[in-house]
C-alpha positions in Angstrom: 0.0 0.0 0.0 1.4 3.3 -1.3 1.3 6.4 1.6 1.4 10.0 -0.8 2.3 12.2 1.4 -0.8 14.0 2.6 0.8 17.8 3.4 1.5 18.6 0.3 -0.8 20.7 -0.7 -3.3 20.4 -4.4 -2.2 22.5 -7.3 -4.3 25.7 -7.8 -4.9 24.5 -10.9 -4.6 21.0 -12.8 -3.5 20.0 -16.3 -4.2 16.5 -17.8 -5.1 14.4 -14.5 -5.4 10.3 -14.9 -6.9 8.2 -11.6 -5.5 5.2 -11.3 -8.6 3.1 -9.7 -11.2 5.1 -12.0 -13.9 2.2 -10.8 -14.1 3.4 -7.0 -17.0 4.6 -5.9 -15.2 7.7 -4.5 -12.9 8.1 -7.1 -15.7 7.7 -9.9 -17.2 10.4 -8.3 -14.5 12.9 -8.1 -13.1 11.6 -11.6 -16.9 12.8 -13.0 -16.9 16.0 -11.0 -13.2 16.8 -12.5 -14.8 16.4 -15.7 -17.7 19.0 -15.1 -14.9 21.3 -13.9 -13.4 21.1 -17.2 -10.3 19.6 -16.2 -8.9 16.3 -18.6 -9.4 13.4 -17.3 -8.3 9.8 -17.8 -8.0 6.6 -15.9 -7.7 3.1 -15.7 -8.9 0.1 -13.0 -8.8 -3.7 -12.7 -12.3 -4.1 -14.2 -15.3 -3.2 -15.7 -17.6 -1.6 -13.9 -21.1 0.6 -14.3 -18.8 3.3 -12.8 -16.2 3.2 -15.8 -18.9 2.6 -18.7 -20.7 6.1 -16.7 -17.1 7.7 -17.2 -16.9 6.9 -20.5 -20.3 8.6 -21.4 -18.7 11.2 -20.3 -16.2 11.3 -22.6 -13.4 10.2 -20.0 -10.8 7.3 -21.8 -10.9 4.4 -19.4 -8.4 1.2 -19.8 -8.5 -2.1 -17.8 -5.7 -3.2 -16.4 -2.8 -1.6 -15.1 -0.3 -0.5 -17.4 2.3 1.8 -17.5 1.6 3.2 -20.9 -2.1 4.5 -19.7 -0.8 7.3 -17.8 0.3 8.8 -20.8 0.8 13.1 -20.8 -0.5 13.2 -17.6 0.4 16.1 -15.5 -1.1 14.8 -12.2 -1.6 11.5 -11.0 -4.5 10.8 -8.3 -4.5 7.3 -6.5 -6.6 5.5 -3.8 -4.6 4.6 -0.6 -5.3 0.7 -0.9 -2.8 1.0 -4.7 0.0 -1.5 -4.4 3.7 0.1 -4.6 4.8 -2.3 -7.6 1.8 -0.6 -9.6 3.8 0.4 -12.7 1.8 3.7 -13.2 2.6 4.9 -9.9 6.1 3.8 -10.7 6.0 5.5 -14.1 5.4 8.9 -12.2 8.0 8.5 -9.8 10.1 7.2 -12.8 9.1 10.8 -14.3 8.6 13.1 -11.6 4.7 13.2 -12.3 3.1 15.0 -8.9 1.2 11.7 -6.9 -1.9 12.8 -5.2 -4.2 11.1 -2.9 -7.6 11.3 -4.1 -8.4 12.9 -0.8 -6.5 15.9 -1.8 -8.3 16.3 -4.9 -11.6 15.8 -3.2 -10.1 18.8 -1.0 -9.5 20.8 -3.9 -13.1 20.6 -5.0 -14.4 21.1 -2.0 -12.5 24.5 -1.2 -14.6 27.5 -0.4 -17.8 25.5 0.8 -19.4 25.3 3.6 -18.1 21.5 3.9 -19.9 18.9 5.9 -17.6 15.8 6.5 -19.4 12.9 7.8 -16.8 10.5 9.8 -17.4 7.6 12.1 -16.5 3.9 12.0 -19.9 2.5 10.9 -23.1 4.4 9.1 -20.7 7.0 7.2 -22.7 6.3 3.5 -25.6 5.9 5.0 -26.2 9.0 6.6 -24.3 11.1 4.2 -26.7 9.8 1.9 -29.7 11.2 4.1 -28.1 14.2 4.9 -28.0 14.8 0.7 -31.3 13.5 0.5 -33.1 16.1 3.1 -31.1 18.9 2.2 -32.1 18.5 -1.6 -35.9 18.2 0.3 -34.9 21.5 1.9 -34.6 23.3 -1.2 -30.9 22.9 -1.3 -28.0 21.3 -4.4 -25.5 20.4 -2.7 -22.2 18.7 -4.0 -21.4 15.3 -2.4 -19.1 12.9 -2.7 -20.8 9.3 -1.2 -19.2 5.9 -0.7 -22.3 4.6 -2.1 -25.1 5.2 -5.1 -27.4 7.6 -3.5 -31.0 5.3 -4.0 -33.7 8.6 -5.8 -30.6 10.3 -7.3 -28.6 7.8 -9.2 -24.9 8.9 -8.0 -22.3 9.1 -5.5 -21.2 12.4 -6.4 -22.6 15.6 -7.7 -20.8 18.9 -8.0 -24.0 20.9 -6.5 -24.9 24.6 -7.1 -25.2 25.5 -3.3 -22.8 26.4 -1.0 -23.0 23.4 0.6 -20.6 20.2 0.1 -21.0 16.4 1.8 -18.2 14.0 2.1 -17.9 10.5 3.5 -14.5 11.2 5.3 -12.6 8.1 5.6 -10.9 8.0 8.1 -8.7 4.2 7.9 -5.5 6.4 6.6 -5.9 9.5 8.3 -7.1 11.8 5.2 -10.1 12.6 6.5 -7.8 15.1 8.8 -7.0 16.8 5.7 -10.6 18.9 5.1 -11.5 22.4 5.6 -14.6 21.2 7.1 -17.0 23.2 8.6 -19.7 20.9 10.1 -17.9 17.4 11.6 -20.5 14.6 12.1 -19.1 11.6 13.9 -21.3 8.4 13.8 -19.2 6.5 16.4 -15.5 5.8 17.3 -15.7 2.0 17.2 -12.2 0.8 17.3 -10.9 -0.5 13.6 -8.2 0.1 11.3 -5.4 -0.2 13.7 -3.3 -1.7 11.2 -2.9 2.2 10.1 -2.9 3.6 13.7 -1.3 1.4 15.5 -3.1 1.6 18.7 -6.7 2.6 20.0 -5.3 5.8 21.6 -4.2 6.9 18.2 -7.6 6.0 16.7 -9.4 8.4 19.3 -6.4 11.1 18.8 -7.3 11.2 15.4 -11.3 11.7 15.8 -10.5 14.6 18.3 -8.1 16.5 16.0 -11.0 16.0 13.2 -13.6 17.4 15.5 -11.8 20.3 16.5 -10.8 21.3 13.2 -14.6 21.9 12.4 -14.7 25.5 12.0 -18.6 25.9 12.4 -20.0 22.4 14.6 -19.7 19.1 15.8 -22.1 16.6 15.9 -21.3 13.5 17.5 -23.0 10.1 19.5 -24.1 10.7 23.0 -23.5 6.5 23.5 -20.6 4.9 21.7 -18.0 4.9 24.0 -15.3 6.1 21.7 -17.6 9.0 21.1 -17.8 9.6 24.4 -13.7 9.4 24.4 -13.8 12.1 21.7 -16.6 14.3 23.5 -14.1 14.5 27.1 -11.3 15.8 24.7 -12.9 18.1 22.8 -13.2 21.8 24.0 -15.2 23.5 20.5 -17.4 26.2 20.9 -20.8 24.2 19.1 -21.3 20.4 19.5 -24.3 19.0 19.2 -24.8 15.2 20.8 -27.2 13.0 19.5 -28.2 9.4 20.7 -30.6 7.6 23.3 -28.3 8.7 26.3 -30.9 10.8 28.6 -27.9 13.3 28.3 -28.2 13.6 24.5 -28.9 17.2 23.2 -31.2 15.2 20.6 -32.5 12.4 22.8 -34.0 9.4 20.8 -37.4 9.2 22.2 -38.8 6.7 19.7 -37.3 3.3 18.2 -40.0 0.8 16.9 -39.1 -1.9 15.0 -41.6 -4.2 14.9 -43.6 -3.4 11.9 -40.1 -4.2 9.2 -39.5 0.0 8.7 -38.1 1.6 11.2 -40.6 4.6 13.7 -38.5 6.7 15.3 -38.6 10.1 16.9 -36.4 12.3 19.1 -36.4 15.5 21.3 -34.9 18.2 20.8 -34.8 21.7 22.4 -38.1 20.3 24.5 -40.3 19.5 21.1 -40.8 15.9 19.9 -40.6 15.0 16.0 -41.5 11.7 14.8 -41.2 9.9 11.3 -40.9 6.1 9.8 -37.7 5.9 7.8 -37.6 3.8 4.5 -34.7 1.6 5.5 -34.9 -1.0 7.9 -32.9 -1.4 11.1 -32.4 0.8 14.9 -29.2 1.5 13.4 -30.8 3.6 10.7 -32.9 5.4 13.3 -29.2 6.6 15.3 -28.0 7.6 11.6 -31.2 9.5 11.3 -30.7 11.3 14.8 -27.0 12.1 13.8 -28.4 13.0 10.5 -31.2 15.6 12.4 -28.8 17.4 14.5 -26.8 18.4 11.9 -29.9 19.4 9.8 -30.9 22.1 13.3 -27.5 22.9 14.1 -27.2 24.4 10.6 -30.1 26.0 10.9 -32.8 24.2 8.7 -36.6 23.9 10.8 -36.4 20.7 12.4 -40.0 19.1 11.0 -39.0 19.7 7.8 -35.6 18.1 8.0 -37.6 15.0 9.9 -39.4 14.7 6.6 -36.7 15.1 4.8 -34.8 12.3 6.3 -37.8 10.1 5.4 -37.3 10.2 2.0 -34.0 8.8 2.0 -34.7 5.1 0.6 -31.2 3.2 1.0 -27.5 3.5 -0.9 -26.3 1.1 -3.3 -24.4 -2.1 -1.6 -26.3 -1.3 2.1 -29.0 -3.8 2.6 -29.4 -3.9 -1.1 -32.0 -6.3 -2.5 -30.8 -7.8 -5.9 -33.2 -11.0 -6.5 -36.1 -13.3 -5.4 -35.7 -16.6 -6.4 -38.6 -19.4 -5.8 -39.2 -17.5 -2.9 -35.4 -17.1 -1.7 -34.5 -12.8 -1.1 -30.6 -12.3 -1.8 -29.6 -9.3 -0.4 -25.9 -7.5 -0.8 -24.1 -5.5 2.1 -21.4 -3.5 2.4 -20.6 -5.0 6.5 -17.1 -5.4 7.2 -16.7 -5.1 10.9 -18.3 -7.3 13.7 -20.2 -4.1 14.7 -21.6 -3.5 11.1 -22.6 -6.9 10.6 -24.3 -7.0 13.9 -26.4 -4.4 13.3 -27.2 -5.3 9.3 -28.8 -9.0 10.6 -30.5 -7.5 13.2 -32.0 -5.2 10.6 -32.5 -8.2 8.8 -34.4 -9.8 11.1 -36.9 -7.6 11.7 -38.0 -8.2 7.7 -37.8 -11.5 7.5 -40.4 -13.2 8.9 -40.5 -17.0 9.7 -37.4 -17.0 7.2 -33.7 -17.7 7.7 -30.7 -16.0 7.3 -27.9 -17.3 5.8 -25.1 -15.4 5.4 -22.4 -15.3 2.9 -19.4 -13.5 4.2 -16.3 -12.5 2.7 -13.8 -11.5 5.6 -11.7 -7.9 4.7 -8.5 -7.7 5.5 -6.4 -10.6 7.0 -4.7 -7.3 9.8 -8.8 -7.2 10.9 -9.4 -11.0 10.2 -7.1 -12.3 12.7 -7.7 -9.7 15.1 -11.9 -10.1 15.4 -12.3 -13.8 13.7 -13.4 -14.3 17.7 -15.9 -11.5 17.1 -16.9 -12.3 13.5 -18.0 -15.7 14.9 -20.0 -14.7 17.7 -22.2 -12.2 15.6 -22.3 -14.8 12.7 -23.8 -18.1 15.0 -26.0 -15.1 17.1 -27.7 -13.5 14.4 -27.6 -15.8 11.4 -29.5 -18.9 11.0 -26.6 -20.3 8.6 -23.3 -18.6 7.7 -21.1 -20.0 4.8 -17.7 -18.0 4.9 -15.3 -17.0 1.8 -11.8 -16.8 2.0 -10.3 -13.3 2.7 -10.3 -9.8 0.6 -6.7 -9.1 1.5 -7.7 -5.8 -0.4 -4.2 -3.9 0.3 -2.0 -6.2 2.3 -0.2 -9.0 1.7 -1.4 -13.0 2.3 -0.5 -13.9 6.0 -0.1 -17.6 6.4 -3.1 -19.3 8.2 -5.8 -16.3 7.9 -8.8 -17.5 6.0 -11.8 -17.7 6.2 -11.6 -21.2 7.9 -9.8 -19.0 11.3 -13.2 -17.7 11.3 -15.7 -20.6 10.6 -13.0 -22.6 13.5 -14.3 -20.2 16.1 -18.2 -21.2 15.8 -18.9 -23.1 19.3 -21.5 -25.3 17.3 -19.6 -26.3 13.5 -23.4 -27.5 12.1 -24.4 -24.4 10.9 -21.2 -22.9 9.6 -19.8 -23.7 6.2 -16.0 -22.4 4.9 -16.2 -22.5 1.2 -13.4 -20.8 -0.8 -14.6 -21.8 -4.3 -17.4 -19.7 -5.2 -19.0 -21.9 -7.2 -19.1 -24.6 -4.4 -20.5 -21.8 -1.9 -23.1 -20.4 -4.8 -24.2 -24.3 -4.7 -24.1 -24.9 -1.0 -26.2 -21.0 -0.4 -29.2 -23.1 -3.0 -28.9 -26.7 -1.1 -29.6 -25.0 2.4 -32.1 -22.3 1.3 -35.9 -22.5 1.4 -38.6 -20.3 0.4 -38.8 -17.0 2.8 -34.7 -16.9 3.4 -32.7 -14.2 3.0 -29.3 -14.6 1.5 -27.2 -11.8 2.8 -23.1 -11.2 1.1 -21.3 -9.1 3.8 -18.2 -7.8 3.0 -16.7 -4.5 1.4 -14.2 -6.6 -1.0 -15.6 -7.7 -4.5 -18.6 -10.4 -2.6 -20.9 -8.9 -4.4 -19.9 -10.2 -7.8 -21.1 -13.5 -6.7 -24.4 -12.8 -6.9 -25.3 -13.9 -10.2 -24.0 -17.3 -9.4 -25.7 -17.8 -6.0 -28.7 -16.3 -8.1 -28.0 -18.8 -11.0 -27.5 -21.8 -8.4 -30.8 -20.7 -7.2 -32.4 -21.0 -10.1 -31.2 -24.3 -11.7 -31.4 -26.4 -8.6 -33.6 -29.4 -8.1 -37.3 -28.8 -7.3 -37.5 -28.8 -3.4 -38.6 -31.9 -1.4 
């Protein structure tokens, strides 16, 4: 994994710029919005994807594959943190003295002079960045984004906007997010992960309360996850806002009702209750929606009007995604990645599915986060899933470590019947249709490339034998 260094600071202006890992949903989206801001733009990624056929309408030249010979007459180059170092058109602009920038900096050169709203936390970063676009557009606003996710009513991830406000899913696993002129900070939850990069859960927190207190404007941030709470006793802003079911909370959950598949929910805030039933299922979506709300008031929109914008946001691409029914079996696509996130996408889950199953189909990320939480990945996997059948892991930017697969986690199950380790996709696509029945849900977690098995657990589906 390559490391640009993040101080250096974007060019004022930028010649001929080529992204190397065009395909990503952030870099797609900053790619297209260098486009409408007439700069040149090419790029090049491992695949195909809906994101480079979209570029292409748009007159960007996309190649698949890495090559040296695609960077061409660039002038810049902008990369994605997870790019290896042998990739030989970073190693071409080394070679040439091409300028190397992390595509955080160019998402900080687009968002300069806006009234920027970075949305950070461990878990629920697309999904309630994609509200907060959602209710502002409700509230008469255009704001420019930039989403980890296809924005479910609008089509995109990214949009250049022709308000003065910008939203960003800030990632925070290498540190760029620190790197924003944002005005309004919105912090999910501090869960601890991506310690492969920080090296320790103090440095995690450090990082959150540096980005908090670089909010020029407010900070919005969880009244109950611990690390929040970590954050909160460091911080000493002017404006922060807390949010969560704590009795504490400046916008107290008041409401979370579950029972009916979509999600009721309602909170307090300055003494006045507001109430609405979101669109996507799950309590988590209700605390995204709170975060989501006291961002909305701190800025100053009316409060009723940003509850019913919130309830118009109906889901991103790859979060509880539905994809297929087939004789009767649901196959559903998340983004989960952490014990935390898959916790709360069964539970979710659960409260749709009726006297189904769920069988789960996860690809592990990461073998740093594999070996550290395979205990954890177990015991949310044999709570909260019927059946689990395990891939082997996305080692995305690191390196194979000898003995972390998939099998570390499926070993951990206390009860090995209902846990299946299958590293051949076409034997788990077959083992997903021998176990399912009608009214299952078939759920891939994982942010890696699980998705693209789909089709063949949907094909398996289809061409098995009639059921006993």
């Amino acid at each position: 994994m390559i490391k640009p260094d993040l101080n250096v600071t974007a060019p004022e202006t930028w010649g001929k710029v080529h992204f190397v890992g065009i395909g990503g949903s952030g870099m797609s989206g900053i790619a297209r919005m260098f486009v409408e801001s007439g700069i040149s733009v090419t790029g090049s990624d491992s695949r195909e994807s809906s994101a480079t056929h979209a570029l292409r309408d748009l007159g960007v030249e996309v190649s698949i594959g890495h090559d040296a010979a695609h960077v061409g007459s660039a002038d810049q180059l902008v990369v994605t943190g997870a790019l290896w170092q042998d990739n030989p058109e970073y190693l071409l602009a080394l070679e040439r003295g091409i300028p190397v920038f992390h595509r955080a900096q160019a998402l900080e050169w687009l968002t300069r002079n806006k009234r920027l709203v970075s949305v950070a936390g461990a878990h629920g970063k697309t999904t309630s960045t994609g509200m907060l676009i959602t209710a502002l557009k409700h509230l008469g606003e255009d704001p420019g984004f930039v989403n980890g996710g296809v924005v479910h009513g609008l089509g995109r991830s990214a949009q250049s906007g022709s308000s003065n406000e910008f939203v960003v899913e800030a990632d925070e696993s290498d540190g760029s997010f620190l790197i924003y002129s944002t005005a309004v900070a919105l912090i999910t939850n501090v869960d601890p992960d991506h310690l492969d990069h920080y090296g320790s859960h103090d440095a995690f927190i450090d990082a959150f309360v540096k980005f908090a207190s670089a909010a020029s404007e407010l900070v919005v941030i969880s009244a109950d996850d611990p690390g929040a709470i970590s954050v909160s006793q460091q911080l000493s802003h002017d404006r922060v806002i807390t949010f969560g079911e704590s009795p504490g909370a400046d916008v107290r959950i008041s409401v979370i009702d579950t029972s009916a598949g979509n999600v009721r929910f309602g909170v307090v805030w300055n003494g006045e209750s507001f109430e609405t039933t979101l669109r996507v299922p799950g309590r988590h979506n209700a605390i995204n929606a709170a975060g989501v709300f006291a961002v909305l008031v701190g800025m100053g929109f009316d409060p009723a009007s940003s509850m019913a914008g919130i309830a118009k946001f109906g889901g991103t691409e790859r979060r509880f995604e539905l994809h297929a029914v087939v004789d009767g079996v649901s196959v559903y696509d998340d983004y989960a990645h952490h014990p935390t996130e898959v916790d709360a996408v069964l539970s979710a889950a659960r409260t749709v599915v009726g006297a189904g199953r769920l069988i789960a189909l996860q690809q592990p990320h990461l073998y740093s986060r594999t070996a550290m939480m395979c205990v954890e990945f177990a015991e949310v996997l044999e709570n909260k899933a019927d059946v689990t059948v395990c891939l082997d892991v996305y080692g995305a930017r690191e390196d194979p470590v000898p003995g972390v697969t998939g099998e570390l986690v499926t070993s951990k199950f206390a009860d090995p019947q209902n846990v299946f380790y299958e590293p051949d996709w076409a034997q788990a696509a077959a083992r997903i249709a021998e176990i399912s029945r009608p009214g299952d849900f078939v759920i891939t977690l994982g942010c890696g490339d699980v998705y693209r098995i789909i089709p063949q657990v949907v094909d398996a589906l289809t061409h098995r034998a009639p059921l006993a």
